[in-house]
Biotite code that builds the C-alpha atoms (Angstrom):
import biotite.structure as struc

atoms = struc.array([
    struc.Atom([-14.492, -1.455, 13.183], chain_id="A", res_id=1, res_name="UNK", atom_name="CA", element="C"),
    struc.Atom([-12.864, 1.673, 14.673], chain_id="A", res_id=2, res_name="UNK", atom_name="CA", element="C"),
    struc.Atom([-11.719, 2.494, 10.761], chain_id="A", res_id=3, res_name="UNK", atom_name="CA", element="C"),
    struc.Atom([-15.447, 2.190, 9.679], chain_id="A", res_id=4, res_name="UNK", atom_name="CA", element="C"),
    struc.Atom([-16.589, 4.616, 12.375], chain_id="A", res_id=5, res_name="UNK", atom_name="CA", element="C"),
    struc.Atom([-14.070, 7.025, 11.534], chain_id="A", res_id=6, res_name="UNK", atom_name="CA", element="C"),
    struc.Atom([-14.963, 7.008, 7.830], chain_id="A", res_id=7, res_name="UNK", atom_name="CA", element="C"),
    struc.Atom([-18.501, 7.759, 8.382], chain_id="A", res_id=8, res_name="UNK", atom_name="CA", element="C"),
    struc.Atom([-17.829, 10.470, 11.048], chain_id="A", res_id=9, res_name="UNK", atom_name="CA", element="C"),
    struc.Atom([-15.727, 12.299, 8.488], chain_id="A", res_id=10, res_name="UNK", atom_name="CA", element="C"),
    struc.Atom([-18.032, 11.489, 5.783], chain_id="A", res_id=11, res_name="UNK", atom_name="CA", element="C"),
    struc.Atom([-20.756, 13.018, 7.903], chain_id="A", res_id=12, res_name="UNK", atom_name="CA", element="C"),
    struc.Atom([-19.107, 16.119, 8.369], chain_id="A", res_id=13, res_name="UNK", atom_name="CA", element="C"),
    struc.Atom([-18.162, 16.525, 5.513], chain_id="A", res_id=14, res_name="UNK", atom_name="CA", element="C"),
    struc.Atom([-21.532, 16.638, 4.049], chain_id="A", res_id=15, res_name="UNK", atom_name="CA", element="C"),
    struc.Atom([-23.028, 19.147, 6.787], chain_id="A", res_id=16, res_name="UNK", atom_name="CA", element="C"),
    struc.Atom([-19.743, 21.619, 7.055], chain_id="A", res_id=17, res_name="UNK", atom_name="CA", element="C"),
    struc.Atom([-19.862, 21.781, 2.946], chain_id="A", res_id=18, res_name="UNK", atom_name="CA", element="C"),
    struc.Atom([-23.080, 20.427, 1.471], chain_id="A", res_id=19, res_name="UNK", atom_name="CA", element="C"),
    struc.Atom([-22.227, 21.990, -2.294], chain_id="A", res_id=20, res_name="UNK", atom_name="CA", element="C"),
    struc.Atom([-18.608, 20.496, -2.227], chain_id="A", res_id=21, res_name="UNK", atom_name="CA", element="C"),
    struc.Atom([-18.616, 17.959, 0.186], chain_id="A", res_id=22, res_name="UNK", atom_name="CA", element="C"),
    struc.Atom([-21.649, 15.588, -0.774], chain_id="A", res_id=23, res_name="UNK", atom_name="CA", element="C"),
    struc.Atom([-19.817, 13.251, -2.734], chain_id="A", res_id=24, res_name="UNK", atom_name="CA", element="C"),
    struc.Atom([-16.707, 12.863, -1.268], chain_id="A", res_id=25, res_name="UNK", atom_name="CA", element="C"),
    struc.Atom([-18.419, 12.371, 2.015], chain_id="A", res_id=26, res_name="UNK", atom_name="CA", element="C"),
    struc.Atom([-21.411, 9.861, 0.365], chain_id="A", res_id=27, res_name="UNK", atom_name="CA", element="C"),
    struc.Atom([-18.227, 7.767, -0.911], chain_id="A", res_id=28, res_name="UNK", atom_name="CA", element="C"),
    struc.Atom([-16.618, 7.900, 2.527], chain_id="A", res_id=29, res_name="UNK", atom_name="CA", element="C"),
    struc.Atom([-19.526, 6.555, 4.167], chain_id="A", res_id=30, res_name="UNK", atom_name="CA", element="C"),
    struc.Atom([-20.253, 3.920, 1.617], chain_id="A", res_id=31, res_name="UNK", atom_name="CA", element="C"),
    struc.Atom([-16.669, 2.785, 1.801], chain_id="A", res_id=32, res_name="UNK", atom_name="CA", element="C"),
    struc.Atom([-17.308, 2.725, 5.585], chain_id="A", res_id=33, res_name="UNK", atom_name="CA", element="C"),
    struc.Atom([-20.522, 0.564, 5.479], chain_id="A", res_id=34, res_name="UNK", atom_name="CA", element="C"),
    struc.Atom([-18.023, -1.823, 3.054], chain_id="A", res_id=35, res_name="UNK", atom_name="CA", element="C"),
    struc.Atom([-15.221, -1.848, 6.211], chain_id="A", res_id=36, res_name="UNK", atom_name="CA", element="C"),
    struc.Atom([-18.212, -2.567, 8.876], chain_id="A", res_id=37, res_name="UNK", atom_name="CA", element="C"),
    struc.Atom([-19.765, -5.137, 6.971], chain_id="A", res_id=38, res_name="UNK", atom_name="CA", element="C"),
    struc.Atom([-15.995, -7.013, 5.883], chain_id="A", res_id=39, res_name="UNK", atom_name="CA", element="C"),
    struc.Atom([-14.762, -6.603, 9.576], chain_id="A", res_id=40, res_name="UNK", atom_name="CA", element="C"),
    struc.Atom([-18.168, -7.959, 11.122], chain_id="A", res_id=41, res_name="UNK", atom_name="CA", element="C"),
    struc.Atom([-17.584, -10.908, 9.009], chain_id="A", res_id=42, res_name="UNK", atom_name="CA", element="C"),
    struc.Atom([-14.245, -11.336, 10.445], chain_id="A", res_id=43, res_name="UNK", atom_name="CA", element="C"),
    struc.Atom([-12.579, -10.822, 7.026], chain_id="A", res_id=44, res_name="UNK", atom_name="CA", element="C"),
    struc.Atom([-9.890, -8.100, 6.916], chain_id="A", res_id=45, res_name="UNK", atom_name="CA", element="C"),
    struc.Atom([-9.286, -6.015, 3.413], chain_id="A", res_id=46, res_name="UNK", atom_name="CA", element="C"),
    struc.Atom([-6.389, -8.004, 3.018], chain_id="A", res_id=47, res_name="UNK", atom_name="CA", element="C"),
    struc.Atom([-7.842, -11.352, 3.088], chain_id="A", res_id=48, res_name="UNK", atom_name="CA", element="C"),
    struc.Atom([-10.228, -9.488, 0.325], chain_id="A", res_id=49, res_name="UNK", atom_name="CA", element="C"),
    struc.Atom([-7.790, -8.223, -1.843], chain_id="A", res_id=50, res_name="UNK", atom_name="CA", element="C"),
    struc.Atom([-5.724, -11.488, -1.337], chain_id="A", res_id=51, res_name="UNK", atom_name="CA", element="C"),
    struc.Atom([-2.725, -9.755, 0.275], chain_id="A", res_id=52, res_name="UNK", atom_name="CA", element="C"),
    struc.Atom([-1.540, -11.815, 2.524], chain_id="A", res_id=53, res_name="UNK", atom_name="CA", element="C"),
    struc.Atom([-3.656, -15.070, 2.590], chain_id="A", res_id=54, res_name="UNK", atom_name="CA", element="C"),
    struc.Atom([-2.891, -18.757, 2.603], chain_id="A", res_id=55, res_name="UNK", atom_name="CA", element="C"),
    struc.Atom([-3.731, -21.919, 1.346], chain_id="A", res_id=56, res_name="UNK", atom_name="CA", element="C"),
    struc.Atom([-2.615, -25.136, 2.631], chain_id="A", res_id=57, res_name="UNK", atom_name="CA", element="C"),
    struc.Atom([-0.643, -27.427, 0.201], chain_id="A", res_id=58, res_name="UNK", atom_name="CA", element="C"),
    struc.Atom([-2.555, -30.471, -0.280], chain_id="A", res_id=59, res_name="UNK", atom_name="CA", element="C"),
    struc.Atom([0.669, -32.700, -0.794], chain_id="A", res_id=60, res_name="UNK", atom_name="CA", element="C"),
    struc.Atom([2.703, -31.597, 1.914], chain_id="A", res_id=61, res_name="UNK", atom_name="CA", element="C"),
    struc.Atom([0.477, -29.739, 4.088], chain_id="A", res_id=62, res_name="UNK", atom_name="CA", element="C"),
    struc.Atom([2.476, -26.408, 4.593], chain_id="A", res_id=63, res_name="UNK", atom_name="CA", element="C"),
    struc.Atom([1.012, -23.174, 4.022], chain_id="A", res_id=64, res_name="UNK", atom_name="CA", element="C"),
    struc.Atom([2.107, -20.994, 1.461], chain_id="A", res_id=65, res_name="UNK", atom_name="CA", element="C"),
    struc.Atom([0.533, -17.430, -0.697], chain_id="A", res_id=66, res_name="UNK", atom_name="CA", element="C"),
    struc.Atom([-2.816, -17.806, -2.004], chain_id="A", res_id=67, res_name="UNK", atom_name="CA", element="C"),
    struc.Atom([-1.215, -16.710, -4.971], chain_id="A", res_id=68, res_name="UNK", atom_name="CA", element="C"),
    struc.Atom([1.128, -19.155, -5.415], chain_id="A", res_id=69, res_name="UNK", atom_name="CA", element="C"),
    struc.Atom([1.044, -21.450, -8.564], chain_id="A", res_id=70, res_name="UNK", atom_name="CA", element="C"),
    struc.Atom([3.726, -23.991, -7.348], chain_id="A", res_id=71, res_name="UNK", atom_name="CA", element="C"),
    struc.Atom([4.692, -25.055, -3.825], chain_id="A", res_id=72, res_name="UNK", atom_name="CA", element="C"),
    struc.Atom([7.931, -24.204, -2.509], chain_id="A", res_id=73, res_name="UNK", atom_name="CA", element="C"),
    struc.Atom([8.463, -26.915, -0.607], chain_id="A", res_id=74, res_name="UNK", atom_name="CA", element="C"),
    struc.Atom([7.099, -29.994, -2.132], chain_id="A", res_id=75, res_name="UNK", atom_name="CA", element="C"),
    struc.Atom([7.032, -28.390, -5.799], chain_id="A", res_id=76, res_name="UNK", atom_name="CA", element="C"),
    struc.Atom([3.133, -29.215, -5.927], chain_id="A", res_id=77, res_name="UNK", atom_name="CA", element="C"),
    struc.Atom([1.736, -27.655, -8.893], chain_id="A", res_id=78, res_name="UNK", atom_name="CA", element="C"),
    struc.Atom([-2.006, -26.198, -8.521], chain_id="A", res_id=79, res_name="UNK", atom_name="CA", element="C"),
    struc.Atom([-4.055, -26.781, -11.781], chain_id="A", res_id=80, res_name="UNK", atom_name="CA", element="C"),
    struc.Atom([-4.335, -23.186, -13.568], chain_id="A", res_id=81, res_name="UNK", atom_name="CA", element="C"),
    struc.Atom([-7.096, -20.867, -12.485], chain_id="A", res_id=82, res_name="UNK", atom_name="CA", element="C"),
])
């Protein structure tokens, strides 16, 4: 939440130090802040959006592995394709 306040700060000034050159660069920054807010009040990070470093539990052996995983390491579980 800190990050999302920080975006729209400098997004703010932005606009009112340079309202020629700095409108859309500081527009984007605060919409990309409103995204962070909204993501982090759901109690989602970026990562879990982007998939970077989420999990899914094997439903064979129960052990977690990537989200991106096709097979399972462990048991050799194979996911049906996407």
């Amino acid at each position: 939440m800190l990050i999302a306040l920080l975006l729209f700060l400098v997004g703010i000034v932005l606009i009112v130090s340079n309202p020629i050159l700095g409108l859309i660069p500081g527009v984007l920054l605060i919409v990309v802040a409103i995204v962070v807010a909204v993501l982090a009040m759901l109690g989602k990070g970026l990562g879990a959006v982007a998939g970077i470093g989420s999990t899914k539990i094997c439903p064979d052996c129960r052990s977690k592995i990537p989200s991106a995983a096709a097979v399972c390491r462990f048991c050799n579980y194979r996911y049906p394709p996407r």
